[in-house]
Structures are given as C-alpha cells and as structure tokens.
C-alpha positions as CSV (number, residue, x, y, z in Angstrom):
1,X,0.0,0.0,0.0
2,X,1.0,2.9,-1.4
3,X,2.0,5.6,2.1
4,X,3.3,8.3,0.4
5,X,1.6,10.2,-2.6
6,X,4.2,13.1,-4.3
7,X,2.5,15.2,-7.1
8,X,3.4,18.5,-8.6
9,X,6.2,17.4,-11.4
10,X,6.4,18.4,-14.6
11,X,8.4,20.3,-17.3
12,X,10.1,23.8,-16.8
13,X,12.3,26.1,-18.6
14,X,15.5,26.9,-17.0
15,X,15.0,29.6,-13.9
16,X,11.5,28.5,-14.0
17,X,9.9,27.1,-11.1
18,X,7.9,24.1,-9.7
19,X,6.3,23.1,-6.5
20,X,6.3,19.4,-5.6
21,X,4.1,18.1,-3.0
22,X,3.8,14.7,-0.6
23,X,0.8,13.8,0.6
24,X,1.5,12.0,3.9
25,X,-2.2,11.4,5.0
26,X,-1.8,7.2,4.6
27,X,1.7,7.2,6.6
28,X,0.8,6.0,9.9
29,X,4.0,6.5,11.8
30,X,5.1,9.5,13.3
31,X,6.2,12.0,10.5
32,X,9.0,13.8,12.8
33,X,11.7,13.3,10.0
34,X,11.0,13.8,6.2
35,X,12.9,14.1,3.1
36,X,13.1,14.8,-0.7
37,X,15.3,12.7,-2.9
38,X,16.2,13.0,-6.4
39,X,17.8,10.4,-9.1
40,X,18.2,10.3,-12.8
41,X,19.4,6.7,-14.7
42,X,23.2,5.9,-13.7
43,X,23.5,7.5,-10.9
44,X,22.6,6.9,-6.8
45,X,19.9,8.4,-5.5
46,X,20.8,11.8,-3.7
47,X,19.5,13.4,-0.5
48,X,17.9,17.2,-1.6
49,X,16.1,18.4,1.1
50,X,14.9,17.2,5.0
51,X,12.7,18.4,7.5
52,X,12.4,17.8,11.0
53,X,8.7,18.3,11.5
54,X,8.9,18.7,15.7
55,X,10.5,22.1,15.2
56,X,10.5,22.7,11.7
57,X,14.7,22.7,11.4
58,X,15.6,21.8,7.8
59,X,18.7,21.0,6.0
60,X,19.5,21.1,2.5
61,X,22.4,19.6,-0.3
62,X,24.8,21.9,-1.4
63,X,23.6,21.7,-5.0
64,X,20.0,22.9,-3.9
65,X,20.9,25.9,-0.8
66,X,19.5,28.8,-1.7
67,X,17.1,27.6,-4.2
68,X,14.8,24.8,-2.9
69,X,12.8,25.3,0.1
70,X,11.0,22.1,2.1
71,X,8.3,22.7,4.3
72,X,5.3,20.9,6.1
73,X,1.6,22.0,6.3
74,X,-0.1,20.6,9.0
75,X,-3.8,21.5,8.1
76,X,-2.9,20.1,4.5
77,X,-1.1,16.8,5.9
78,X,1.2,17.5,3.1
79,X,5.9,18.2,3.1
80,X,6.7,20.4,0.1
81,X,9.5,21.1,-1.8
82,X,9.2,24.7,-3.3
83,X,11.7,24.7,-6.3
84,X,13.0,27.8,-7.6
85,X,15.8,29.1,-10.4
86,X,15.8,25.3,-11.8
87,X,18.5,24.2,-13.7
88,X,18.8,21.6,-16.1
89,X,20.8,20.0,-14.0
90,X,18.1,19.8,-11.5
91,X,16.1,17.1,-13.6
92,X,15.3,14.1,-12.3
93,X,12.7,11.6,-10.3
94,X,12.2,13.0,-7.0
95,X,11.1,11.1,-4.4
96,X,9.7,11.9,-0.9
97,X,10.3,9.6,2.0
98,X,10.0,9.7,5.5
99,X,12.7,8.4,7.9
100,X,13.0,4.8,10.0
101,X,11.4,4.4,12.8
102,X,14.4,3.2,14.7
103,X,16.2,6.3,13.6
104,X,16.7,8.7,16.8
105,X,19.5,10.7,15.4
106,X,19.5,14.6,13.5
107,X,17.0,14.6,10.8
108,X,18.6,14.5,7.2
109,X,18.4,13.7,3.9
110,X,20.8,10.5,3.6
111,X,18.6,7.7,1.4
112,X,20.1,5.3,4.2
113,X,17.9,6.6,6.9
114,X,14.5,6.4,5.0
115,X,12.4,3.7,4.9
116,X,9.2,4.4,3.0
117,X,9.5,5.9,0.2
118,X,7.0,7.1,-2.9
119,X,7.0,5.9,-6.4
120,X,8.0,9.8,-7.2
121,X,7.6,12.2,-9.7
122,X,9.1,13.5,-12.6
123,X,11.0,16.7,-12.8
124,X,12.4,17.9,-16.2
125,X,14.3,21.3,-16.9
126,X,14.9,22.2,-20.2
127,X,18.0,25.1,-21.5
C-alpha cells in the first residue's frame, strides 16, 4: 500500500519554477523526519532536502541551498519542496520519503535513513 503520494512534477524552462508536494495522509507513523530525494538513470539516489517536522529545522544539499525550500503543512497533511531558479541539471525523479522508525539521530536527507519511500515524480528542466 502505497503511504506516500508526491504530485506537482512536470516540465520547466531553465530559472523556471515548480512546486512538488507529498501527501503524507496514509503514513501512519510518526512524520517527525522527512525528506526529498532526487535520481536520474546511472547514478545513486541523492538526498535534496529534509525536514524535522517537531520544530521545523531543515537542512539542504549543497547543489540545492538557496534555491529549494521544504516545508510541512499541517492543516494540509502534506511536506513540500518549493523549487525555484531550476537548472537543467536539476532534472530528475524525486522522491519523498520519511525516515526509520528506529532512527533517533538529526534529521537529514541520507537515502540510508529512509524507509518508506513514494513511487516519485518526474521533474524535467529544459535550456
């Protein structure tokens, strides 16, 4: 059964903009930890964004700082990932995913620390 729902991909020009969204309504475990992922064929998944949803404290990948924001909305049971100044490099299937249960350590976005994860959604950038 499908836990976590992501929506909002799509195709954007180069410094355009896109705002992807998980819909964490099915998860049934605490949502304290959550996370954005990205990965395109041949290469490992990467960690783009995290959130720790107790107190809101976020961190980010290098490659993203500056441009991506991740944020939660309680009355919407939804974590998003507001995506600005895309590049094509930015393209990809990104994934949200939500963090082990037995994980008790600082919230961030290493794939190894998430264990339910969406089927994702596509994110293409054009030049």
């Amino acid at each position: 059964q499908v836990q976590l729902v992501e929506s909002g991909g799509g195709s954007v020009q180069a410094g355009g903009s896109l705002r992807l969204s998980c819909d964490t309504s099915r998860y049934t475990a605490s949502r304290y930890c959550m996370g954005w992922f990205r990965q395109v064929p041949g290469k490992e998944r990467e960690g783009v964004a995290s959130i720790y949803t107790r107190d809101r404290t976020t961190r980010y990948a290098d490659s993203v700082k500056g441009r991506f924001t991740i944020s939660q909305d309680n009355a919407e049971n939804t974590v998003n990932l507001q995506m600005d100044s895309l590049k094509p490099e930015d393209t990809a299937m990104y994934f949200c995913a939500a963090a082990s249960a037995w994980y008790g350590g600082i919230c961030q976005p290493i794939p190894g620390l998430f264990g339910t994860w969406g089927q994702g959604t596509q994110v293409t950038v054009s030049s």
